[in-house]
C-alpha positions as CSV (number, residue, x, y, z in Angstrom):
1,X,84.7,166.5,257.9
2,X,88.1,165.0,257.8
3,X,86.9,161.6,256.4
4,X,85.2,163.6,253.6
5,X,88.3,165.2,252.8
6,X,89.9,162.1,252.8
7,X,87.6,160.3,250.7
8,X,87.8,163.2,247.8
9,X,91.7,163.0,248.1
10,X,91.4,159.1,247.3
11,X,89.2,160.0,244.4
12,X,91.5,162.6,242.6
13,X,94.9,160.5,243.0
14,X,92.7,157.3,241.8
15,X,91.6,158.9,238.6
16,X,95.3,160.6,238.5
17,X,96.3,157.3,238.3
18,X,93.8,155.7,235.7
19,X,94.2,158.5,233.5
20,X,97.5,157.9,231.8
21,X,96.1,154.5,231.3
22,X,93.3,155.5,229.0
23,X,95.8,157.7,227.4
24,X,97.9,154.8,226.5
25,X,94.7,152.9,225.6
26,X,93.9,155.5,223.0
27,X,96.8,156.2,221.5
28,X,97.3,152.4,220.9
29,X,94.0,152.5,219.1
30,X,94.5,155.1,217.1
31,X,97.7,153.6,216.0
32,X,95.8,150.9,214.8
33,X,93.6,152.6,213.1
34,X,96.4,155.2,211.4
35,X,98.2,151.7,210.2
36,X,94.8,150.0,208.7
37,X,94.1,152.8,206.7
38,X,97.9,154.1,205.8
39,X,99.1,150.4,205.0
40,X,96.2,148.3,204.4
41,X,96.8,144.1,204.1
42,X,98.1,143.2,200.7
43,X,95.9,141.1,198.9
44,X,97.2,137.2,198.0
45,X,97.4,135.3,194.8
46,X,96.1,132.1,195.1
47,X,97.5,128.8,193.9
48,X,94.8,126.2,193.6
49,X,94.4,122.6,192.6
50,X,91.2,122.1,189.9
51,X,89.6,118.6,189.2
52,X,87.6,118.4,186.2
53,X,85.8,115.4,188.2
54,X,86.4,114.8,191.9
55,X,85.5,110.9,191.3
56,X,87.4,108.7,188.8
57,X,86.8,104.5,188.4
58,X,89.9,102.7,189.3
59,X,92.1,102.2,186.3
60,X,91.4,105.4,184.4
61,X,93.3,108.2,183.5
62,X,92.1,112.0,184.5
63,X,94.2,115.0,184.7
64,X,94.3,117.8,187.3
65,X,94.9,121.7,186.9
66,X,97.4,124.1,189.1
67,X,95.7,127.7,188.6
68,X,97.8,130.8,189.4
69,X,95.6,134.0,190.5
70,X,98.2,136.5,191.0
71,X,97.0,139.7,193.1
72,X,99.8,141.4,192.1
73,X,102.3,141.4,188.6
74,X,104.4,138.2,189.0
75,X,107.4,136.5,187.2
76,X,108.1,133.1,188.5
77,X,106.8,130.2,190.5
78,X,107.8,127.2,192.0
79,X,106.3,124.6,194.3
80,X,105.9,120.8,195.2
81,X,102.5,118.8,194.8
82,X,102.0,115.1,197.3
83,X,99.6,112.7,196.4
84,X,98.7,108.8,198.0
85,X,100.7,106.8,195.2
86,X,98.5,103.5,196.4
87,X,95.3,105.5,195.2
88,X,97.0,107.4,192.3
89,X,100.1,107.6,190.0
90,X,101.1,110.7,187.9
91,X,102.0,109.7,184.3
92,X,102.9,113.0,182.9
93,X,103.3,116.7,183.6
94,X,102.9,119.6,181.2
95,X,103.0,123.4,180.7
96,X,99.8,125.2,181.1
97,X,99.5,128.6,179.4
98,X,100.0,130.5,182.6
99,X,104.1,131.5,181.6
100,X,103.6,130.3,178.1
101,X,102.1,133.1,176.4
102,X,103.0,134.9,172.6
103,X,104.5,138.0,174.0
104,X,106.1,136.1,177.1
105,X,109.3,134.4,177.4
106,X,110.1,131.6,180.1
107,X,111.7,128.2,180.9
108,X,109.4,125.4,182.3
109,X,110.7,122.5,184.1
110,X,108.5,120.2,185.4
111,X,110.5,118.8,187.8
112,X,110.5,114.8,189.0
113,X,107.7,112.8,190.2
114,X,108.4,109.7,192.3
115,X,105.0,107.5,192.9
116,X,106.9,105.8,195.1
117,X,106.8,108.8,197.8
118,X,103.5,110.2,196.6
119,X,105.4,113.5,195.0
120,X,106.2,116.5,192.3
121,X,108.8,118.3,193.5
122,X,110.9,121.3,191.7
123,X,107.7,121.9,189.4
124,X,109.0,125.7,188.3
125,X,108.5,128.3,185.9
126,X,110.0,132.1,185.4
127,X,109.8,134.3,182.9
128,X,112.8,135.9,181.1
129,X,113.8,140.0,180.7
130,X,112.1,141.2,183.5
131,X,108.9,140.2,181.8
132,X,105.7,140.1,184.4
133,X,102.0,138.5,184.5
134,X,99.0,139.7,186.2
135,X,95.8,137.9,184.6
136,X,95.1,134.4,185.7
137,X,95.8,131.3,184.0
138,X,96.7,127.3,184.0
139,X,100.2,126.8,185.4
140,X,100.7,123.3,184.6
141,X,98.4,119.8,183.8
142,X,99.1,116.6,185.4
143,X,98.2,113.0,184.3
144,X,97.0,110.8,187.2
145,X,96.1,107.0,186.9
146,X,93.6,105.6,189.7
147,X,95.2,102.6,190.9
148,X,92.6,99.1,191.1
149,X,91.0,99.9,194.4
150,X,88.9,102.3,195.7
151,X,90.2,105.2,198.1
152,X,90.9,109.0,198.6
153,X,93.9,110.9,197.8
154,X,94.2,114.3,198.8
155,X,96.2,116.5,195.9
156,X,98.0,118.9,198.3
157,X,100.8,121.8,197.3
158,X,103.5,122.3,199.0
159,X,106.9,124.9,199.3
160,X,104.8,127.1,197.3
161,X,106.6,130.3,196.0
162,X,105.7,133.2,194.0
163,X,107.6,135.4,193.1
164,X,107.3,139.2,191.6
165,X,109.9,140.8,188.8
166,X,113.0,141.4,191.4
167,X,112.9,138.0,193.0
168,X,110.8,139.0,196.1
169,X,108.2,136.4,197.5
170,X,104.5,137.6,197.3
171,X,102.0,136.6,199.7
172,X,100.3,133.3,198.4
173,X,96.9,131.6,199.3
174,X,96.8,127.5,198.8
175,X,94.1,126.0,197.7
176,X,94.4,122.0,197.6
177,X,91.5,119.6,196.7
178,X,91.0,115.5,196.8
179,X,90.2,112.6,194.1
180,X,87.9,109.8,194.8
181,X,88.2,106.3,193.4
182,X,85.5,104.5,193.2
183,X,86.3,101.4,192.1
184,X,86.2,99.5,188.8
185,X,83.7,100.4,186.1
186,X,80.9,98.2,186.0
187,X,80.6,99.5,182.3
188,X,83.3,99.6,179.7
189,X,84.1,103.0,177.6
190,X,81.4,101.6,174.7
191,X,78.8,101.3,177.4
192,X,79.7,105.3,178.7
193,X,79.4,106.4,175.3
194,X,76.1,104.7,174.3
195,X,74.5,105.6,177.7
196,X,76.1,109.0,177.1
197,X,73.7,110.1,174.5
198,X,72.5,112.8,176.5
199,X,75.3,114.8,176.7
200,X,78.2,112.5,177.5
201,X,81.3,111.5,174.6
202,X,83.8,108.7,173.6
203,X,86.3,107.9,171.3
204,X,85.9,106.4,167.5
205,X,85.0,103.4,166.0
206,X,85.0,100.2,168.7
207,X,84.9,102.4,171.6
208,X,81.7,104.2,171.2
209,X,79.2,101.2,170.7
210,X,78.9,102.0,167.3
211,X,79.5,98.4,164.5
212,X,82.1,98.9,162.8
213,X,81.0,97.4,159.9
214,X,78.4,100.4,160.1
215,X,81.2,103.2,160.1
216,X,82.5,104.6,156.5
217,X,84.8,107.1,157.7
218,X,86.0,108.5,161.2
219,X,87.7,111.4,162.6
220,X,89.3,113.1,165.2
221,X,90.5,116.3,166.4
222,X,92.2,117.4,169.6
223,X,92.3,120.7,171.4
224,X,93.4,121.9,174.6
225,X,90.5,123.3,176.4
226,X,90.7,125.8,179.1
227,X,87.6,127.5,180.9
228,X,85.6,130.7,180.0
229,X,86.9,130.4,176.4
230,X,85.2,129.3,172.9
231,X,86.2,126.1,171.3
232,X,85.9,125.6,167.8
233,X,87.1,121.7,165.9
234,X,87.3,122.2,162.7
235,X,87.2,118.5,160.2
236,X,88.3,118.7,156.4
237,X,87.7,115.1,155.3
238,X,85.8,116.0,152.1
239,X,83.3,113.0,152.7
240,X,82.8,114.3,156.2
241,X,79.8,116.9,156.0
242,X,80.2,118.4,159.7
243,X,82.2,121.1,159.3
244,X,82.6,122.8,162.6
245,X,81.8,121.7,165.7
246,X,81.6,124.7,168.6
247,X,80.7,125.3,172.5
248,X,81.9,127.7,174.6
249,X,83.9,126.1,177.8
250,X,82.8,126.9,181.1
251,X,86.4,124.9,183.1
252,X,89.6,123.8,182.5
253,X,89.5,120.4,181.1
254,X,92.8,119.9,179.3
255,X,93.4,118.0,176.3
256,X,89.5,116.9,175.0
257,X,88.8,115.0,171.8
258,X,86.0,115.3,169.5
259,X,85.0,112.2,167.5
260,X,83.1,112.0,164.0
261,X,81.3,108.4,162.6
262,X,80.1,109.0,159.5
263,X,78.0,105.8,159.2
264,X,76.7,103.6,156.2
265,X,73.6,103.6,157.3
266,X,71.5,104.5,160.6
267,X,73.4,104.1,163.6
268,X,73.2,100.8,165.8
269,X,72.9,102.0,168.9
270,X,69.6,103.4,168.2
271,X,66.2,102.0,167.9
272,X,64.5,103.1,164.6
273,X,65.3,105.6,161.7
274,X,64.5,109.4,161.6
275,X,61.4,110.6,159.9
276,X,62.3,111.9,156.0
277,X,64.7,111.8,153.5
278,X,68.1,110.9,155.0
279,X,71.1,112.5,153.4
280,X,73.8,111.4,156.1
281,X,73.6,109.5,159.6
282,X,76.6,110.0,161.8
283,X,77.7,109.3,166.0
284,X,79.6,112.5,167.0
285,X,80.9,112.4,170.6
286,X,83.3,115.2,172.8
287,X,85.4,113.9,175.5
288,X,84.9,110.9,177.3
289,X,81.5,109.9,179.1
290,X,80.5,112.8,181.3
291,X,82.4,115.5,180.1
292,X,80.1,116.6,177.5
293,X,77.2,118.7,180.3
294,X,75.8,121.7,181.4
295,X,78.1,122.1,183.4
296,X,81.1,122.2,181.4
297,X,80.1,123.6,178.4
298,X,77.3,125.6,176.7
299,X,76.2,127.4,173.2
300,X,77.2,124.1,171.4
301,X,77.1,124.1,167.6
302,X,77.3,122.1,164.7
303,X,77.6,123.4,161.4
304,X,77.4,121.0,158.4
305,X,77.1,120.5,154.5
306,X,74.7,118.9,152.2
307,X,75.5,118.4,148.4
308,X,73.3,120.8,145.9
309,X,73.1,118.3,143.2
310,X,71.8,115.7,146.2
311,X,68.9,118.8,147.2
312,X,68.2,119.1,143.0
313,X,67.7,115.4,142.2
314,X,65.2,114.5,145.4
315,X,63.7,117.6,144.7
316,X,63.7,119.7,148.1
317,X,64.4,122.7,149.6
318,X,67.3,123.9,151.8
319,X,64.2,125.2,154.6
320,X,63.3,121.5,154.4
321,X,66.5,120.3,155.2
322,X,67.4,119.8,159.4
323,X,69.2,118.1,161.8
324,X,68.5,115.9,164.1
325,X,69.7,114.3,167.4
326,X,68.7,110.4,168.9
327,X,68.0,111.2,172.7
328,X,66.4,109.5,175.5
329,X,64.9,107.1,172.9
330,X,63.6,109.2,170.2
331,X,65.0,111.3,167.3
332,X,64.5,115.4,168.0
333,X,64.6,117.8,165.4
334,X,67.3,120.2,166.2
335,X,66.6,124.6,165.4
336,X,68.7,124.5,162.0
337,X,69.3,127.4,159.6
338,X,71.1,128.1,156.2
339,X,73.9,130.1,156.6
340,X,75.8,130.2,153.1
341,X,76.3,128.1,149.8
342,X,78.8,127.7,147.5
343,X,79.2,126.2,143.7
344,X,78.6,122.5,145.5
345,X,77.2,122.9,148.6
346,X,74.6,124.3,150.8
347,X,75.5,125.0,154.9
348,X,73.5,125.0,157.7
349,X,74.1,125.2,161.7
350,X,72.2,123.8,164.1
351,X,72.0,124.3,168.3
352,X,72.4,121.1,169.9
353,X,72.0,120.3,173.7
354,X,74.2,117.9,173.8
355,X,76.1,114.8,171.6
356,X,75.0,111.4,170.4
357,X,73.9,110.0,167.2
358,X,72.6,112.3,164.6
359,X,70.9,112.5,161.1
360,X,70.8,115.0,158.9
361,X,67.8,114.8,156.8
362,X,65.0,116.4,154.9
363,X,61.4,116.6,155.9
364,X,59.3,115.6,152.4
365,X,56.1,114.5,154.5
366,X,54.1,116.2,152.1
367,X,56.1,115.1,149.7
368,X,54.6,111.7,149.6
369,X,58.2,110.1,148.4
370,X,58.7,106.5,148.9
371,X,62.0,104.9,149.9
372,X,62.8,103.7,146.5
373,X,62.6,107.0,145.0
374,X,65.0,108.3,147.9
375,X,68.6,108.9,146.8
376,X,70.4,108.1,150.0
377,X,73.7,109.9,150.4
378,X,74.5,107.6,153.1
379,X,74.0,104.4,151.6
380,X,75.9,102.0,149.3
381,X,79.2,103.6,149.2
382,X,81.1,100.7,148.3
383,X,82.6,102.0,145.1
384,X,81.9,105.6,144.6
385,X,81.3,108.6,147.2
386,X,78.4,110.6,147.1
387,X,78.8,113.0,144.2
388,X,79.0,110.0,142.2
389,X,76.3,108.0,143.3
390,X,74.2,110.9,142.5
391,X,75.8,111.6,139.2
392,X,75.2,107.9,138.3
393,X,71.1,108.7,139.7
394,X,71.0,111.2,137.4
395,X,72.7,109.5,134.2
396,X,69.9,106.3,135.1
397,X,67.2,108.9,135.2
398,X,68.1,110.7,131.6
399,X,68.8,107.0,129.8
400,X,64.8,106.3,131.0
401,X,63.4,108.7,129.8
402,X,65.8,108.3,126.8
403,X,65.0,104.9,126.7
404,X,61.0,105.9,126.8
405,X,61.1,108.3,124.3
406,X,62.7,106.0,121.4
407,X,60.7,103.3,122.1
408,X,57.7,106.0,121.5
409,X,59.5,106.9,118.7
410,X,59.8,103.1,117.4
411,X,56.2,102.4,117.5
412,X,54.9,105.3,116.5
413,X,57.2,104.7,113.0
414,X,56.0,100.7,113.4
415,X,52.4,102.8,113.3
416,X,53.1,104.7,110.3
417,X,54.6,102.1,108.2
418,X,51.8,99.7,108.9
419,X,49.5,103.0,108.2
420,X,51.0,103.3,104.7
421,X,50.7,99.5,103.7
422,X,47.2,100.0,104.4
423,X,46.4,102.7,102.5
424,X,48.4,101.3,99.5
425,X,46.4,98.0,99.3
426,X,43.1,100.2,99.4
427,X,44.4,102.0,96.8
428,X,45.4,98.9,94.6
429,X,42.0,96.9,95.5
430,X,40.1,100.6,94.3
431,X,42.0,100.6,90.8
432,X,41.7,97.1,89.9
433,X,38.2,96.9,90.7
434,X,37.6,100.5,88.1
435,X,39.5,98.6,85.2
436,X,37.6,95.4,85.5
437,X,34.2,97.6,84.9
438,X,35.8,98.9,82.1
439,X,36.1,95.6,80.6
């Protein structure tokens, strides 16, 4: 009986004792829990380091993007970027639209680079009166050069600080990211281009693959490209018939060109002329090889003009008139529509995949119109441009048919003189025969 007693008397004072401990336990929970859901984690902005290619050939320039994601209203930034200076050099650093917006003012300095050490440092940006940004954008663009030989540089941010209206930091997420070099080209920019036909770009005349003896006119435009935005280049040469060219950008890519050869005649990188009348041939290219994909760009468009009097003298129709694109070996007719006219011109777009040689032309199949009765656009423009030469077309035509229709004339007078010296000898031979029966 006793050790019973004794045994219940151990069990009370043990769970005496163990009981303030789950009370501690609980109340340290719940505390927990009270500051989880009474002051939940502030979200981060993230700073991140973008590659529009994450392998470059040694000796060529590519650029790389710093992205600011704020999670919260921000109005300056600051930080330092390291890089291997024996696998890379920076050449330049520039201003993204992050701080430089139209209803923002801010100072940009983008501090010194040493590729020596391998490093940015003091890259920094605030905004002036208080003034605050909370979508994302491009902070700044940098210039990199791979060096000869092949490596791997890691592009890594450092002393990173962002910064909200009152000077006070906000928590900040890094992102960093790595280049590739590997190694020099085995093909030079003209090779790119040409092989590029799919979908890749170049630069002009020389550069592309293109003869320049082939090219009558060329020309560029520039525009800084940033991602999820449309892209328009707009070309005012008058002798130039593309008018537009459009895509809509799926990244960052910086600074991209877009390159128009308007050629004499078909281009010679391809294989054989497009099927039909042939009004103009041309090269167009976006970017350098590689750029120009799926993957950075869709919804591409190029709108163009063709001369009225060139659709009047070879006799076609503006539903006969297309576009169309050299690709893996063979010319494709690209979806084309009319979309307007004015006293001189028809225009048309057309959806293109992708950039490369191109033709515009117009289908007279059942036409039956052989290349000498073809007024070219694009050929012989050695002394006058295109109005001209048709002009001059026309003005050979009319003196023809001029031509035909006095020489008709002139014979058929040749006819009726010879007509009336006929008739008058009859007559004469009739008369004098009468007066000798008389005698």
């Amino acid at each position: 009986m006793t050790r019973v007693r004794k045994e219940r008397e151990y069990s009370r004072k043990t769970k005496m004792q163990l009981k303030p401990r789950f009370l501690n336990i609980q109340i340290i929970v719940t505390t927990i829990l009270l500051s989880i859901l009474i002051f939940p984690a502030s979200a981060s902005s993230v700073v991140s380091v973008e590659l529009v290619s994450q392998e470059v050939h040694a000796g060529d320039d590519f650029e790389i993007y710093i992205n600011i994601t704020p999670s919260t209203a921000i109005a300056g930034a600051q930080l330092d970027l390291k890089f291997d200076s024996s696998v890379i050099t920076v050449t330049n650093v520039e201003e993204g639209d992050f701080f430089d917006r139209n209803s923002v003012m801010s100072i940009f300095i983008p501090g010194t680079f040493d590729n020596q050490q391998g490093l940015i440092s003091g890259l920094f940006a605030v905004t002036l009166g208080q003034a605050v940004i909370e979508s994302p954008g491009n902070f700044a663009h940098i210039t990199f050069t791979a060096c000869d030989q092949a490596g791997e540089s890691s592009i890594s941010l450092s002393n990173v600080i962002i910064s909200d209206a009152s000077g006070n930091e906000v928590p900040v997420t890094v992102e960093n990211s790595q280049v590739i070099v590997i190694g020099t080209s085995t093909t030079d920019t003209t090779e790119d281009a040409s092989a590029s036909s799919g979908g890749g770009g170049g630069g002009g005349g020389g550069d592309t693959g293109e003869s320049t003896d082939n090219i009558e006119l060329k020309e560029v435009n520039k525009l800084y490209i940033t991602g999820n935005s449309d892209v328009t280049y707009n070309f005012d040469d008058s002798n130039n018939p593309v008018k537009t060219i459009s895509y809509t950008s799926l990244k960052n890519a910086g600074f991209i060109s877009s390159t128009i050869e308007i050629l004499k005649d078909v281009s010679t990188t391809v294989s054989y002329k497009p099927e039909g009348l042939v009004y103009r041939n041309m090269n167009i290219w976006i970017g350098k090889a590689g750029y120009a994909t799926e993957s950075n760009m869709e919804n591409m468009k190029i709108s163009f003009a063709v001369h009225k009097k060139w659709v009047q003298v070879n006799n076609v129709k503006t539903t006969d008139i297309r576009l169309n694109r050299y690709h893996d070996n063979e010319w494709q007719i690209l979806e084309t529509e009319m979309t307007g006219e004015d006293n001189d011109f028809y225009f048309f777009e057309a959806k293109t995949p992708g950039f490369s040689p191109f033709a515009i032309t117009a289908d007279v199949a059942s036409k039956n119109v052989t290349e000498n009765e073809q007024i070219n656009a694009a050929s012989s423009y050695d002394d006058n441009d295109p109005v001209e030469q048709i002009e001059e077309s026309e003005l050979e035509r009319v003196t023809d048919v001029a031509s035909t229709s006095m020489s008709d004339k002139v014979s058929s007078a040749k006819l009726s003189q010879n007509s009336a010296l006929v008739l008058f000898i009859s007559i004469s031979v009739v008369l004098f025969l009468q007066h000798r029966k008389c005698i």
